[in-house]
N, CA, C and O of each residue as an XYZ file, in Angstrom:
492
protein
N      20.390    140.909    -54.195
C      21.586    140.476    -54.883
C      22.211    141.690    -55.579
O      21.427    142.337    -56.273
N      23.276    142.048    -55.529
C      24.401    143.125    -55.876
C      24.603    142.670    -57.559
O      24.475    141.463    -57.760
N      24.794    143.212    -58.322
C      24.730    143.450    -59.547
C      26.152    144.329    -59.954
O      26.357    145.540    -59.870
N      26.879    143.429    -60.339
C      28.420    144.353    -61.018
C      28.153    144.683    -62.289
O      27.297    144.083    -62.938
N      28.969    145.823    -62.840
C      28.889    146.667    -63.745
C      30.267    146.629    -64.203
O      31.265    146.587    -63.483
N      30.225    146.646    -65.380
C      31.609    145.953    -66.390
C      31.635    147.010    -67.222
O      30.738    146.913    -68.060
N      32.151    147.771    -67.315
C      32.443    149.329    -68.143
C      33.929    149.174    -68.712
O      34.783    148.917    -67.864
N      34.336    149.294    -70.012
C      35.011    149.479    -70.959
C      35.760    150.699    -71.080
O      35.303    151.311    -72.046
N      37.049    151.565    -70.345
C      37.552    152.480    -70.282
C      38.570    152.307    -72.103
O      39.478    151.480    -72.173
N      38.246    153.091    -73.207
C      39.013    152.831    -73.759
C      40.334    154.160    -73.997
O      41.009    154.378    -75.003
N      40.344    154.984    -72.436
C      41.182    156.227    -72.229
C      42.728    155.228    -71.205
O      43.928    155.472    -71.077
N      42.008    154.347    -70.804
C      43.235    153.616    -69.909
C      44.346    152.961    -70.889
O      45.399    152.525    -70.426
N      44.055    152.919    -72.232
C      45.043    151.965    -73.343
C      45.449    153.288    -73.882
O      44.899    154.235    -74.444
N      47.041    152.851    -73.342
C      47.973    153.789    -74.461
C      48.794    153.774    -75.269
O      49.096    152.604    -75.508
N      49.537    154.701    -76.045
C      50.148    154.050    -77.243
C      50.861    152.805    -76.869
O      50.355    151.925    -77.565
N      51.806    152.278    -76.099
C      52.745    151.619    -75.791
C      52.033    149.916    -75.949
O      52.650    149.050    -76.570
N      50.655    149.634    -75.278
C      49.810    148.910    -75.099
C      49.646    148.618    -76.375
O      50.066    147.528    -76.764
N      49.074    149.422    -77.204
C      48.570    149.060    -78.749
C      50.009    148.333    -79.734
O      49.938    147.265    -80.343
N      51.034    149.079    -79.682
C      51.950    148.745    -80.363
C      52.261    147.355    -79.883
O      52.215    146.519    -80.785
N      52.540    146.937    -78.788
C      52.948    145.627    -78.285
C      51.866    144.313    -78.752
O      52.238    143.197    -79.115
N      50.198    144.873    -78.608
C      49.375    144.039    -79.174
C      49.767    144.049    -80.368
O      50.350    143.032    -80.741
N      49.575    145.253    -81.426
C      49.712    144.433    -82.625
C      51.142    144.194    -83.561
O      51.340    143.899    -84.740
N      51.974    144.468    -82.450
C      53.332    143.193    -82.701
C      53.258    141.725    -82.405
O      53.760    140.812    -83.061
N      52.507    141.646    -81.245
C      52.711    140.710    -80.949
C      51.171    139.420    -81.920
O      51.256    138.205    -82.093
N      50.130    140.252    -82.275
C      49.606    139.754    -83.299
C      50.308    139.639    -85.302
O      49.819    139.076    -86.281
N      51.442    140.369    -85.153
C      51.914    140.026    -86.658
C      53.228    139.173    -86.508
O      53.805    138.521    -87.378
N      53.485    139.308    -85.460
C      54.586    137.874    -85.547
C      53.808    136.602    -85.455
O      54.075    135.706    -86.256
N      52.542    136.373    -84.241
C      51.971    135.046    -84.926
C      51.412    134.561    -85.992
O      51.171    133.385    -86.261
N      51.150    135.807    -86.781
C      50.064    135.604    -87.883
C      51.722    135.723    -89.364
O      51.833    135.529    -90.574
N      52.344    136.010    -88.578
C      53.953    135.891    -89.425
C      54.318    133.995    -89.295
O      54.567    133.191    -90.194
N      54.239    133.855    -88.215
C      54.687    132.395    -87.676
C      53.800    131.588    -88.349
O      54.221    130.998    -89.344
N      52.495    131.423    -87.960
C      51.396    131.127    -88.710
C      51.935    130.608    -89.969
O      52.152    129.468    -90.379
N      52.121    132.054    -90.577
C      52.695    131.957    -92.707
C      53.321    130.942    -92.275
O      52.917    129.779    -92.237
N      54.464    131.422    -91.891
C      55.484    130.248    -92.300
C      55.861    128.929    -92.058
O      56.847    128.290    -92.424
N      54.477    128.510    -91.079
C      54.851    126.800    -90.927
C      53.784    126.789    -92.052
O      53.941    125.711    -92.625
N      52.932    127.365    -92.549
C      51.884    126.889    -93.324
C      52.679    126.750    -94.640
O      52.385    125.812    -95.381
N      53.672    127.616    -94.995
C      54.691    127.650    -96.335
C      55.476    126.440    -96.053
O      55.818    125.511    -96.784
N      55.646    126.650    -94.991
C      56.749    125.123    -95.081
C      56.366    123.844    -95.366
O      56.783    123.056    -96.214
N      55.261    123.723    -94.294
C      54.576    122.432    -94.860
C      53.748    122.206    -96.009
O      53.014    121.220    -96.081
N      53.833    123.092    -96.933
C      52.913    122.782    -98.448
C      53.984    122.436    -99.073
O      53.719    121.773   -100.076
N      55.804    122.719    -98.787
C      56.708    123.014    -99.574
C      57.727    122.126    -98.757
O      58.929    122.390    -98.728
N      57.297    121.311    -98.253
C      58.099    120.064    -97.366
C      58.721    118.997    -98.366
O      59.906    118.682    -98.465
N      57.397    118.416    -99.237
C      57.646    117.980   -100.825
C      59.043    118.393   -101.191
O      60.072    117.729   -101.321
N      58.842    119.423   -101.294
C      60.288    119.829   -102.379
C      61.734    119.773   -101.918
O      62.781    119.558   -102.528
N      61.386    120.102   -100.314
C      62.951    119.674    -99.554
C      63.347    118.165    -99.601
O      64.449    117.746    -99.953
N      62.280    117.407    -99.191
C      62.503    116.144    -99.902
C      62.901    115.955   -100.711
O      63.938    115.293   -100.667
N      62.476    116.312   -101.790
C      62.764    115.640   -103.038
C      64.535    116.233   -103.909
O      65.362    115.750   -104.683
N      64.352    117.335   -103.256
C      66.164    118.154   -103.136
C      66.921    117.432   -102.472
O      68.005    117.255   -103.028
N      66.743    116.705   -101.052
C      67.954    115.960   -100.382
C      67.873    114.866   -101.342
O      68.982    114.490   -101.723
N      66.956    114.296   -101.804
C      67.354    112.749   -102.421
C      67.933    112.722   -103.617
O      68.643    111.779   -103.965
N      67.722    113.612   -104.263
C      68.715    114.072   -105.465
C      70.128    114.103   -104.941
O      71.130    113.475   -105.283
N      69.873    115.237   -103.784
C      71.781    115.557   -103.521
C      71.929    114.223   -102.789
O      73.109    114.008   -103.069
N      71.654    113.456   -102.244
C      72.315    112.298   -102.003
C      72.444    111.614   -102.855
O      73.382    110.842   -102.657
N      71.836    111.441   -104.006
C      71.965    110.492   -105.326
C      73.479    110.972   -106.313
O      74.232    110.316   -107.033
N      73.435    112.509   -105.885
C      75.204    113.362   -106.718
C      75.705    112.334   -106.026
O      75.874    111.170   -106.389
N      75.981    112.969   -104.765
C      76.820    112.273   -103.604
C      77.466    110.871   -103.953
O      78.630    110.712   -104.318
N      76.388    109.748   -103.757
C      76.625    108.364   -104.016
C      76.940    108.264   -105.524
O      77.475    107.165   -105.665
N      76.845    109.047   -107.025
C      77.183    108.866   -108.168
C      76.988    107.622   -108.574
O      77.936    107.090   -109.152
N      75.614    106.764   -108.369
C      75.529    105.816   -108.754
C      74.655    105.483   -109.291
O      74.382    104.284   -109.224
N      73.784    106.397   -110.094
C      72.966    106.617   -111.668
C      73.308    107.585   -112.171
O      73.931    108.489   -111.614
N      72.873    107.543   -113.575
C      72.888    108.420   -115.000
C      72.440    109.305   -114.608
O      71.793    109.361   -113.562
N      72.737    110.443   -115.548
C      72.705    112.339   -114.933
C      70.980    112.418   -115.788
O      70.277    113.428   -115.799
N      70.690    111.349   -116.304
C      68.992    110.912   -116.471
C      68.386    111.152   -115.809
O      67.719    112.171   -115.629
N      68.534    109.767   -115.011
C      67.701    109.661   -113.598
C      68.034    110.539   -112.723
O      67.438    110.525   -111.646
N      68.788    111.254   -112.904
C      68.599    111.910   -111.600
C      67.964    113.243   -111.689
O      67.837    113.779   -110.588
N      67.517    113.946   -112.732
C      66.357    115.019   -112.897
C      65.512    114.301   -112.737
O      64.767    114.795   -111.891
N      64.966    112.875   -113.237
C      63.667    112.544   -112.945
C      63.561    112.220   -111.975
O      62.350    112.098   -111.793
N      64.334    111.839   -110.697
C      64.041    111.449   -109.103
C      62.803    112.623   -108.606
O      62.876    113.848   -108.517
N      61.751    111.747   -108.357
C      60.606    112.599   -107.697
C      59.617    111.508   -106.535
O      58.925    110.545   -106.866
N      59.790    111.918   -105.482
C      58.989    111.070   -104.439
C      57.495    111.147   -104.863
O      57.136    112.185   -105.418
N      56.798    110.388   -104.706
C      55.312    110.410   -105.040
C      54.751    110.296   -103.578
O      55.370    110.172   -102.521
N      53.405    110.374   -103.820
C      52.801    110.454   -102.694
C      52.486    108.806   -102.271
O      52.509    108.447   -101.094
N      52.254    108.070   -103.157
C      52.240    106.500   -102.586
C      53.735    105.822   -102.225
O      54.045    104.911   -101.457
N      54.334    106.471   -102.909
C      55.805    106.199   -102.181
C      56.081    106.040   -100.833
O      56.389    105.030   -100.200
N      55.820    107.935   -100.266
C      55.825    108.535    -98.520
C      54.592    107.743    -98.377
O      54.915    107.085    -97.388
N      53.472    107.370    -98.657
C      52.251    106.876    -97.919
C      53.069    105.141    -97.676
O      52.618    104.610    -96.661
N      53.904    104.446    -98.259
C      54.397    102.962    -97.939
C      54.956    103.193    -96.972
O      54.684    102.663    -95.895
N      56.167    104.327    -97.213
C      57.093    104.413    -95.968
C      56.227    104.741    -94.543
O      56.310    104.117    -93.485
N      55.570    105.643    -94.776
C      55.123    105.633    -93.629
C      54.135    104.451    -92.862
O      54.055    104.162    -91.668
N      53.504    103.960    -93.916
C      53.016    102.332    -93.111
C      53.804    101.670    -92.731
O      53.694    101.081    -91.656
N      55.030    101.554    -93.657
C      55.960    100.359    -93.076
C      55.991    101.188    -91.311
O      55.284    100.981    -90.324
N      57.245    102.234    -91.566
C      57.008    102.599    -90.134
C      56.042    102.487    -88.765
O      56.389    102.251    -87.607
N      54.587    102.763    -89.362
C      53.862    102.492    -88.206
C      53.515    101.500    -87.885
O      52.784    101.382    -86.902
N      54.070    100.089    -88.867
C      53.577     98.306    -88.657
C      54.851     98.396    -87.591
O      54.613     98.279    -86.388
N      56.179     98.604    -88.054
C      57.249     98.601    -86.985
C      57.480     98.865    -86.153
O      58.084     98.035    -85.474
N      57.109    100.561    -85.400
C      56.510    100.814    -84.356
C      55.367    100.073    -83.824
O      55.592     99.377    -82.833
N      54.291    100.092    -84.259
C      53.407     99.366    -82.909
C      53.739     98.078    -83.022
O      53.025     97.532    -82.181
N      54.394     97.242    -83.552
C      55.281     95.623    -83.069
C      56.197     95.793    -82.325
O      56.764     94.733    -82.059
N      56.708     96.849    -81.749
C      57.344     96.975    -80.144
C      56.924     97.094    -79.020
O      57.668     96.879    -78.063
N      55.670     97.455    -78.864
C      54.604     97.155    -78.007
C      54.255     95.795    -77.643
O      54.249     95.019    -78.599
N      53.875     95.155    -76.173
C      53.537     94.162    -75.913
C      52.215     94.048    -76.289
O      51.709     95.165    -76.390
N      51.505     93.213    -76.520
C      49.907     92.401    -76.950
C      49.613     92.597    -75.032
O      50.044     92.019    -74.035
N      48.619     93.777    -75.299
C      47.813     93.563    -74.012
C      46.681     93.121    -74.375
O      46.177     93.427    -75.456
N      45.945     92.075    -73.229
C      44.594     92.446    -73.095
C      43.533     93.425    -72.831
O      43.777     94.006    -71.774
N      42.390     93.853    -73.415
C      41.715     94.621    -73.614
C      40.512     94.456    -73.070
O      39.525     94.371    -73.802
N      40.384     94.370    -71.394
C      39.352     93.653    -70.565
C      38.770     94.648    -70.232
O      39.463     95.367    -69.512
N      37.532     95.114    -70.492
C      36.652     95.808    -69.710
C      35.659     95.655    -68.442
O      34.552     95.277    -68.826
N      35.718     95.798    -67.352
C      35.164     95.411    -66.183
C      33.908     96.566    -65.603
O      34.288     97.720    -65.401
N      32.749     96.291    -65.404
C      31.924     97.593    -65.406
C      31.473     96.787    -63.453
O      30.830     95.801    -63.092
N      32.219     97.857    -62.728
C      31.520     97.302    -61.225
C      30.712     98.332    -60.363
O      31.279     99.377    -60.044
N      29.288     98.076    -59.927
C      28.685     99.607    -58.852
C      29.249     99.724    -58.185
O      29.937     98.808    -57.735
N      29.273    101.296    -57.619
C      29.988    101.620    -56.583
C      28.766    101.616    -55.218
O      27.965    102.480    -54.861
N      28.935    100.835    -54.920
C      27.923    101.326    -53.609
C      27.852    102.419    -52.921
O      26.753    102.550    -52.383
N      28.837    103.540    -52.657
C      28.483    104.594    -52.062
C      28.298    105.532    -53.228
O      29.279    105.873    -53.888
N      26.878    106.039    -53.562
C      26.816    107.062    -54.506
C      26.726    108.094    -54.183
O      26.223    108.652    -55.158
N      26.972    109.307    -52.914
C      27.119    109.978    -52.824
C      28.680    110.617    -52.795
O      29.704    110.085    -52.368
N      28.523    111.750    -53.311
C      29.856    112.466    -53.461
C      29.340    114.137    -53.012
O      28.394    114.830    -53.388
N      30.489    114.372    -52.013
C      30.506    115.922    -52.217
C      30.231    117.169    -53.361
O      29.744    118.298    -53.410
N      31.066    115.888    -54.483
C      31.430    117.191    -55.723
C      30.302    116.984    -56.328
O      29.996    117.786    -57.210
N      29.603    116.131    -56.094
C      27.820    116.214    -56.894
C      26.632    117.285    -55.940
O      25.442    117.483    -56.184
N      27.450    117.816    -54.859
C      26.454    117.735    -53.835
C      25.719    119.190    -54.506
O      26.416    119.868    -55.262
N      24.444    119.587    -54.231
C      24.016    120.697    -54.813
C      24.105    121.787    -53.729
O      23.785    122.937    -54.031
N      24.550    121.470    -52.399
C      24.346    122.513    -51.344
C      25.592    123.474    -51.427
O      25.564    124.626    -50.995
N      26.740    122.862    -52.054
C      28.019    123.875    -52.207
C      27.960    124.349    -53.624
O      29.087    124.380    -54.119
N      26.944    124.752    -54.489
C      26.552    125.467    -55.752
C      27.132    127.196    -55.434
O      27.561    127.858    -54.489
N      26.921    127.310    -56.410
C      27.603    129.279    -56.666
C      26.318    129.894    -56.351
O      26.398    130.866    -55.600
N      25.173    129.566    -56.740
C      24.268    130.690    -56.267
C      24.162    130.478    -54.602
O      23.654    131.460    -54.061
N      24.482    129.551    -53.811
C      24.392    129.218    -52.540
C      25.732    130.472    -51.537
O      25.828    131.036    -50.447
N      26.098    130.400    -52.155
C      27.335    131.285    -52.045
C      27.393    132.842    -52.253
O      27.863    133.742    -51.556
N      26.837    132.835    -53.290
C      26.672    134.709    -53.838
C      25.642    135.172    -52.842
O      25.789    136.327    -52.445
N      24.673    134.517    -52.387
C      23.166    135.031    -51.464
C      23.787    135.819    -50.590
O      23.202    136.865    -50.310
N      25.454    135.470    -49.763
C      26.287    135.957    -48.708
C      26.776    136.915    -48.731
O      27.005    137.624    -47.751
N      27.165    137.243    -50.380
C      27.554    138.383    -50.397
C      26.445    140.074    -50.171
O      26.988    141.178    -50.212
C-alpha cells in the first residue's frame, strides 16, 4: 500500500494571499460585531419607533410619553399571540405512525464489498 505525504510549503503563500485572508477574516469578525450590537440594541429601536409614533398620533401627555418603554412580557404576549395565530392556519392533520418490514433487506449501499479499503488495494 502507497503511503502519501502531505508537506506544508509555507514559501508558496505570498504577500497578496495573506492580505486577502486577513481581510477577508476582519470583515466577518466586523459583521459578526455588528449583528451581535444590533441585536442586544434591537430593544431600543423599538422602543424609539413607538415613541415617534406616539409624537405622530399626539394622543397622550408629553408624560407618558418619556415613560413609554416595551417590557419584556409585553414582546413575550405579542409574540404568543402571533404564534397561536399562525399555527391556526394550518389544517389539523393526523399524526399516524405506521412501522412496516421491508422484506428485501439487502441493499447495495450497505454492501461491504464496495468499501474504500477494497478499492485503494488497486491502486
Amino acid at each position: 500500500m502507497k503511503t502519501l505525504a502531505i508537506t506544508f510549503d509555507l514559501s508558496l503563500i505570498d504577500h497578496y494571499t495573506l492580505v486577502i485572508a486577513i481581510a477577508g477574516y476582519c470583515i466577518v469578525l466586523a459583521a459578526l460585531a455588528f449583528i451581535a450590537y444590533f441585536f442586544t440594541r434591537l430593544h431600543s429601536l423599538q422602543d424609539f419607533l413607538t415613541k415617534r409614533r406616539m409624537v405622530v398620533q399626539e394622543s397622550i401627555s408629553k408624560e407618558q410619553k418619556s415613560k413609554v418603554v416595551m417590557t419584556g412580557e409585553e414582546n413575550a404576549a405579542i409574540a404568543a399571540a402571533l404564534f397561536l395565530f399562525f399555527s391556526e392556519l394550518h389544517d389539523e392533520e393526523k399524526y399516524v405512525m405506521t412501522i412496516r418490514k421491508v422484506s428485501k433487506t439487502y441493499s447495495p449501499w450497505s454492501s461491504k464489498i464496495y468499501g474504500i479499503w477494497n478499492t485503494m488495494k488497486h491502486w
